[in-house]
N, C-alpha and C positions, 0 to 999 in steps of 0.2 A: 469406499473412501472417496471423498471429496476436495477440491479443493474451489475456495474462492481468493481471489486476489482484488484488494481494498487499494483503489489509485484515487488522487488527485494530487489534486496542487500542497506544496509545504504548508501545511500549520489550517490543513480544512479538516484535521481532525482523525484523522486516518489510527491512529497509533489509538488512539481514547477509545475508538467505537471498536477497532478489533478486539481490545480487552474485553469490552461489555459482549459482543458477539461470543467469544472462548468461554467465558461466563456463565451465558446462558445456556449455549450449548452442549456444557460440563454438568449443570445442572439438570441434562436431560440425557448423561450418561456416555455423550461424547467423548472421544478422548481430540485433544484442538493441541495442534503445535501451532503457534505465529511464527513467521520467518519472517522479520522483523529487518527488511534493509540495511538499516541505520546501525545495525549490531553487525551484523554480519558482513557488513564491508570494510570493518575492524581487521578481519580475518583476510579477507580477498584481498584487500589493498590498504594497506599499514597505513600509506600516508597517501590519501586520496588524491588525487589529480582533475576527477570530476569530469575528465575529458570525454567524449563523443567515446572514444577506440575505450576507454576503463569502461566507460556505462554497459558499451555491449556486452564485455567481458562480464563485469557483474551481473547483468540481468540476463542472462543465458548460463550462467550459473545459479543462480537462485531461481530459476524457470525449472532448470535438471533437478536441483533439489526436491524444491514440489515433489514432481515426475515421482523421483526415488524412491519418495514417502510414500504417495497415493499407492503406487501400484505393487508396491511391496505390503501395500495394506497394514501400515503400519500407522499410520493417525492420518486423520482428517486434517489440513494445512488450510491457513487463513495466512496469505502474504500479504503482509503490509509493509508496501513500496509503492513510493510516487511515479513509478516507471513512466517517465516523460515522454518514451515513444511508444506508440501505438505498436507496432513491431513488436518489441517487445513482450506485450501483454497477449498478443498472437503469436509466438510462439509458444507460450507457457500456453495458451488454449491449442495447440497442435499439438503440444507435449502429453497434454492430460487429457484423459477422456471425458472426466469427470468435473467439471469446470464452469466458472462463472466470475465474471468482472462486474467490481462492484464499484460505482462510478460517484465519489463523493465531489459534491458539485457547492465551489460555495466560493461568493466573490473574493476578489484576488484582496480586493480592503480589508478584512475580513481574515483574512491568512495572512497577511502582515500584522497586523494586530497579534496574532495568538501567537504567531513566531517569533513576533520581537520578547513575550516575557515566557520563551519557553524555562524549563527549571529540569526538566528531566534528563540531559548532560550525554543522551544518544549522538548531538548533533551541535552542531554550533550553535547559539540564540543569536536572534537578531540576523537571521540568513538574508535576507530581502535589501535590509540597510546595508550589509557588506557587502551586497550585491552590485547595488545602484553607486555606491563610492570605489566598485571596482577592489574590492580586497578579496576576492574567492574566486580561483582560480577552476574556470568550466563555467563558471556562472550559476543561477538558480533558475529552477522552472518555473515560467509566470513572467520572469524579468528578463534575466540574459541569457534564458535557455531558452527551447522553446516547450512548449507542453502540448500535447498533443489530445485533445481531449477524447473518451471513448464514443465510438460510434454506434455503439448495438451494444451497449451494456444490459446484464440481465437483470440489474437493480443501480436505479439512482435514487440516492441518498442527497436532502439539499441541508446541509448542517448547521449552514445560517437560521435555519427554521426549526427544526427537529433538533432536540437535548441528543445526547449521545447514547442512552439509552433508548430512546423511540428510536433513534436511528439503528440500532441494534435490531430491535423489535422489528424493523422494516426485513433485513437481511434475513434473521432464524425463520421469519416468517416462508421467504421466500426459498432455504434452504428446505425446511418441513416439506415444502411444497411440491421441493423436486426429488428430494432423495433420501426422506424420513418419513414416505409415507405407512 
């Protein structure tokens, strides 16, 4: 069992390409749970605060989770979460043995655009603009958070460039590669 965790910035695509990633992976007999942030902090925290002290809390919870699944060999796990610190996305690789950050790189123009007409109701639309007029309390990563971007990711993905399925293609590739051979 494996896991990969899908980071970038809000709205470069993270949520689209983990689909196509489960997808195709599923087509090749995989069994793929997504842990999917944006649902899951539904649970963790009712009514978000977005603050520094909730982030840790969420993402050292969804890092154990991984963990739980991998090694209980229970499904292969594809997290997608913008985990804005680098910390973060190192602990969930100390957690797991089996592990790889997939670094979706795609300008911040570019992630305002597709955040402002998101339609799929995980997450507030238009994150960036409530951002910049101060209505979102913790701020967003890119603007008045900060983002921390990966250092040694084991696949970068540029989404401005690559459709969401090559973008996928790029990732199964690189899973084959390491732990389907």
């Amino acid at each position: 069992m494996f896991c990969i965790w899908i980071t970038g910035l809000p709205g470069s695509g993270k949520s689209t390409i983990a689909r196509n990633v489960k997808k195709s992976l599923a087509d090749m007999g995989r069994e793929i749970l997504i842990l999917q942030l944006d649902e899951i902090r539904k649970y963790i925290t009712p009514e978000p605060r977005y603050t520094d002290e909730e982030r840790d809390v969420v993402y050292r919870s969804l890092g154990y989770m991984a963990k739980l699944l991998v090694s209980t060999d229970c499904k292969d796990v594809i997290i997608d979460a913008t985990g804005n610190r680098r910390t973060y996305r190192d602990t969930a690789r100390a957690l797991i043995l089996e592990f790889a950050e997939v670094y979706i790189q795609c300008p911040l123009e570019v992630c305002q655009e597709r955040e402002a007409s998101r339609v799929d109701g995980l997450v507030e639309g238009n994150l960036y603009q409530k951002a910049r007029e101060g209505r979102l309390k913790g701020g967003v990563p890119g603007i008045t958070a900060a983002y921390e971007e990966s250092e040694n990711p084991e696949v970068v993905i540029h989404s401005d460039v690559l459709s969401p399925v090559e973008s996928a293609e790029e990732i199964v590739s690189y899973v084959r590669s390491r732990w389907l051979r």
